[in-house]
PLY file of the C-alpha trace (Angstrom):
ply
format ascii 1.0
element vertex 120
property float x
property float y
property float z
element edge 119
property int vertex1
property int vertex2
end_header
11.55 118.40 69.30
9.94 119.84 66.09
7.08 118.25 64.89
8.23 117.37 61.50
11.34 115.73 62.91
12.14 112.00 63.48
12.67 110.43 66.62
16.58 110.72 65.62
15.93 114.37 65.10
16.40 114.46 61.31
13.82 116.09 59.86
10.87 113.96 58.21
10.35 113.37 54.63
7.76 115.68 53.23
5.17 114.36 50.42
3.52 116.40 48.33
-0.13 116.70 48.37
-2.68 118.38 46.17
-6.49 119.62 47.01
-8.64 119.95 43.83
-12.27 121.34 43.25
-14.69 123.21 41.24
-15.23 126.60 42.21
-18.92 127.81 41.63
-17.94 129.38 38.23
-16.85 126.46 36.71
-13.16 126.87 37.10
-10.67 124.35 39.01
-9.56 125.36 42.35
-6.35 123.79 44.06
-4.64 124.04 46.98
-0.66 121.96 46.92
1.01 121.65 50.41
3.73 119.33 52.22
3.14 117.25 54.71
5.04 114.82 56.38
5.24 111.12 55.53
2.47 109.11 56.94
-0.22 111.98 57.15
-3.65 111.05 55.94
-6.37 112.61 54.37
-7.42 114.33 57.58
-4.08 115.84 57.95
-4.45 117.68 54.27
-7.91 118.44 55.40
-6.69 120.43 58.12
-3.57 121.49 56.24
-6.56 123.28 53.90
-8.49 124.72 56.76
-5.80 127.10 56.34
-6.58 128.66 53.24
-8.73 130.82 53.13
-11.24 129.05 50.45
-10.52 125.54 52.50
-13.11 126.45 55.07
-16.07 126.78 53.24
-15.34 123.46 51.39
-15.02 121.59 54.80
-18.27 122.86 55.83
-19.75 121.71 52.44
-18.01 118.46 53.08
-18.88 118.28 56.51
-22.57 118.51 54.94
-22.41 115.96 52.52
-22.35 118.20 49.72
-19.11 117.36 48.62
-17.43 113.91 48.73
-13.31 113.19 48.83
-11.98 111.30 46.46
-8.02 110.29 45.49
-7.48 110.34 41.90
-11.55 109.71 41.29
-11.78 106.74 44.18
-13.77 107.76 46.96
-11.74 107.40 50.30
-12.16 107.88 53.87
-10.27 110.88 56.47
-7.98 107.84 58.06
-6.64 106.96 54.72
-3.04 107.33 54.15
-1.65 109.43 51.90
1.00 108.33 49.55
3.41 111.10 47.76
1.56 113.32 44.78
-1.48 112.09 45.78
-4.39 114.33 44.64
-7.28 114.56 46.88
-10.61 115.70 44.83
-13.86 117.22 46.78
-16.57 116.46 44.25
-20.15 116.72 44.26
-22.14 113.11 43.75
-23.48 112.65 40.28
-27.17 114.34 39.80
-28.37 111.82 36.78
-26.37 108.32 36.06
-24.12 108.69 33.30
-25.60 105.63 31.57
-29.12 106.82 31.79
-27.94 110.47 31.08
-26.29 108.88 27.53
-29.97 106.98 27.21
-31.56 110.57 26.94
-29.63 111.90 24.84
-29.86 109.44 22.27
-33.86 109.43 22.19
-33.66 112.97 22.22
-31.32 112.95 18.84
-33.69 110.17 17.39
-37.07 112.46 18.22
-35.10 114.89 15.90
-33.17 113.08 13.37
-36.20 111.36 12.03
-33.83 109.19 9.45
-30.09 108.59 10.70
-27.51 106.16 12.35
-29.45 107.00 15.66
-32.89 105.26 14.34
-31.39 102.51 13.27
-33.13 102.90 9.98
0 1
1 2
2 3
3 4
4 5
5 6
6 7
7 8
8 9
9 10
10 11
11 12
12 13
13 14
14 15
15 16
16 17
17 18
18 19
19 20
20 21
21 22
22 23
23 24
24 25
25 26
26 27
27 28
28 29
29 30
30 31
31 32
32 33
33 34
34 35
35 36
36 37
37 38
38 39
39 40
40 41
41 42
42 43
43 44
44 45
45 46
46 47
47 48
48 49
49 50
50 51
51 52
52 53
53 54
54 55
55 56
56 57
57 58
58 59
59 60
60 61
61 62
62 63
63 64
64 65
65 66
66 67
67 68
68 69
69 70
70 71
71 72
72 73
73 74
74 75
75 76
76 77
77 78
78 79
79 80
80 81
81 82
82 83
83 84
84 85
85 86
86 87
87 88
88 89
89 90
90 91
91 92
92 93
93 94
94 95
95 96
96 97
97 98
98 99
99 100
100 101
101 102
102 103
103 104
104 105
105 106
106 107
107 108
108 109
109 110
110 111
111 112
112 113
113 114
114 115
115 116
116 117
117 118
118 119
């Protein structure tokens, strides 16, 4: 029996599935396969070890480099995978965002002596 087919030997229904990341220049790289109903996120993880960029980005993962995510929630390989789901490998934040936005203000008030940033 073929492994994509049922128990009744219809074949089973494939959902699509895309891989997203950064590549190191800044541009998005993605990866879109089928797999069959049911699969989880260790399924599309293997699915990518087939490409030929998907092996690197395991190892990364594998590290703790990079972190999965579906649609920006962080998620686990036994997860299931639901149709057009969009798996993201992303690296964890360097600064928080709200201290990030905290620096950025002080550093427009050191240099906008009198503005709407003083307060003045």
């Amino acid at each position: 029996m073929d492994a994509d087919a049922q128990a009744d030997g219809r074949p089973s229904p494939s959902i699509p599935v895309e891989v997203v990341w950064v590549e190191a220049d800044g541009s998005i790289g993605r990866c879109a396969f089928g797999l069959p109903a049911g699969s989880r996120v260790a399924d599309a993880f293997a699915a990518l070890r087939a490409d030929e960029r998907g092996a690197g980005l395991l190892e990364r993962l594998a590290r703790g480099e990079l972190q999965a995510a579906i649609f920006g929630e962080r998620c686990e390989p036994g997860e299931l995978l639901a149709a057009g789901d969009r798996i993201e490998l992303v690296a964890g934040l360097s600064v928080d965002p709200k201290v990030a936005r905290r620096r950025r203000v002080e550093k427009r008030r050191a240099l906008e002596p009198r503005s709407k940033w003083r307060g003045d």
